[in-house]
C-alpha positions in Angstrom: 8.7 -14.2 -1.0 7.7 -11.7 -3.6 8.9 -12.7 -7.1 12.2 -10.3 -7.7 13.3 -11.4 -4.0 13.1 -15.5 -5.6 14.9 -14.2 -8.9 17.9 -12.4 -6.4 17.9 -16.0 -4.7 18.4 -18.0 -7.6 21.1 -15.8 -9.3 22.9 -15.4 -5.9 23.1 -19.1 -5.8 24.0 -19.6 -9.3 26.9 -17.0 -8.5 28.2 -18.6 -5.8 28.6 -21.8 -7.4 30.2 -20.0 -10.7 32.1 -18.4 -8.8 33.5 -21.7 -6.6 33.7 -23.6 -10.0 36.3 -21.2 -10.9 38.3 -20.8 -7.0 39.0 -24.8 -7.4 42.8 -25.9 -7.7 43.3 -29.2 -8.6 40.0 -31.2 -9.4 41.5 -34.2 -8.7 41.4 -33.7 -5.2 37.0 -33.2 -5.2 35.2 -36.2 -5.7 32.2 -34.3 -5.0 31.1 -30.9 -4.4 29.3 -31.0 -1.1 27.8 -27.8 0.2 26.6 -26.7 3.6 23.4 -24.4 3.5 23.9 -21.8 6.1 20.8 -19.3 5.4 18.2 -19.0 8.5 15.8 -19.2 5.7 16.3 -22.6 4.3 12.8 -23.4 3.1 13.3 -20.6 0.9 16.9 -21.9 -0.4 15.6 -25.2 -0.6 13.0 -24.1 -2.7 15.3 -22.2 -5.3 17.7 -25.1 -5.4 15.3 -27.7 -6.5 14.1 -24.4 -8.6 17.5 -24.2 -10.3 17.6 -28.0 -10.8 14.5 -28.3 -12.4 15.5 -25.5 -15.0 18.8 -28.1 -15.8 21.1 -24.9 -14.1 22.6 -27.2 -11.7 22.5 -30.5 -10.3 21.5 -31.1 -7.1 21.4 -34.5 -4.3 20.8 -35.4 -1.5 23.2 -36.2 1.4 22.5 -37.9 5.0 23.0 -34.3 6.6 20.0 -32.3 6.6 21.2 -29.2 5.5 24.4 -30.4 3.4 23.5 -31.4 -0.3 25.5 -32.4 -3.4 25.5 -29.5 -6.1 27.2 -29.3 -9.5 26.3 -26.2 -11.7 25.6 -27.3 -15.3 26.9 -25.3 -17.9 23.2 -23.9 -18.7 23.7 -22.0 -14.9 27.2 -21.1 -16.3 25.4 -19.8 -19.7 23.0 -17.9 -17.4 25.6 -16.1 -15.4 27.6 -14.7 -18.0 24.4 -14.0 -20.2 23.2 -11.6 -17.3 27.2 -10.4 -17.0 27.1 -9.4 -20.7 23.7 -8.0 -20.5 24.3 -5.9 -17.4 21.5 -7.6 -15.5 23.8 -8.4 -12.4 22.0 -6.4 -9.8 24.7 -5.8 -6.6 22.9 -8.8 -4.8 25.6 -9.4 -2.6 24.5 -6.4 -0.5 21.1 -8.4 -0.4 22.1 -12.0 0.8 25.1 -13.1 2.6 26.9 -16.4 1.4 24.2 -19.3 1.5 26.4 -21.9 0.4 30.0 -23.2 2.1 31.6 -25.5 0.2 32.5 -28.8 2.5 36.0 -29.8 1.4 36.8 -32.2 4.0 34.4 -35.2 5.3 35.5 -38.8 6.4 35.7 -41.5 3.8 32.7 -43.6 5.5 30.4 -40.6 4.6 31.4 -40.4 1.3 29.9 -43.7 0.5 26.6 -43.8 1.1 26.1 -40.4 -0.8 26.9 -40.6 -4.2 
């Protein structure tokens, strides 16, 4: 991937999980905040994520399930986000990528276990 198309990657998945951080209702009932990847290119993701983590953005784990993983965004990532807002910098890169994250609400208690 050329280098802007990583940068679009990064801030799309920092905007998602701003903007889920904010769509919550009552925290009480999230224990964790498990997401699905659902991008055909998830090397690519994958590679952003642990990107993002790295940088201290977000926080990212492992699960059992290939292509779910546990992902908090840190309030650095939540810095970052409304730095670019202020700045203008927010390119329109939802035309770009469509959702790569779905956030898994419901899972059985057994699987919860093992994860965290």
């Amino acid at each position: 991937m050329l280098p802007l198309e990583n940068d679009l990657l990064r801030l799309k998945i920092l905007w998602e999980l701003y903007q889920n951080l904010f769509t919550v209702c009552d925290y009480r009932e999230i224990q964790t905040q498990r997401y699905k990847i659902v991008s055909d290119n998830i090397s690519n993701v994958l590679a952003a994520i642990y990107y993002l983590d790295g940088k201290g953005y977000i926080n990212a784990r492992n699960t059992k399930d290939k292509n779910v993983l546990i992902l908090y965004i840190r309030s650095r990532g939540i810095d970052e986000i409304e730095h670019r807002w202020r700045k203008g910098n927010m390119l329109l890169f939802g035309s770009c990528y469509s959702n790569i994250l779905i956030r898994e609400t419901k899972y059985e208690d057994s699987d919860k276990s093992g994860d965290d």
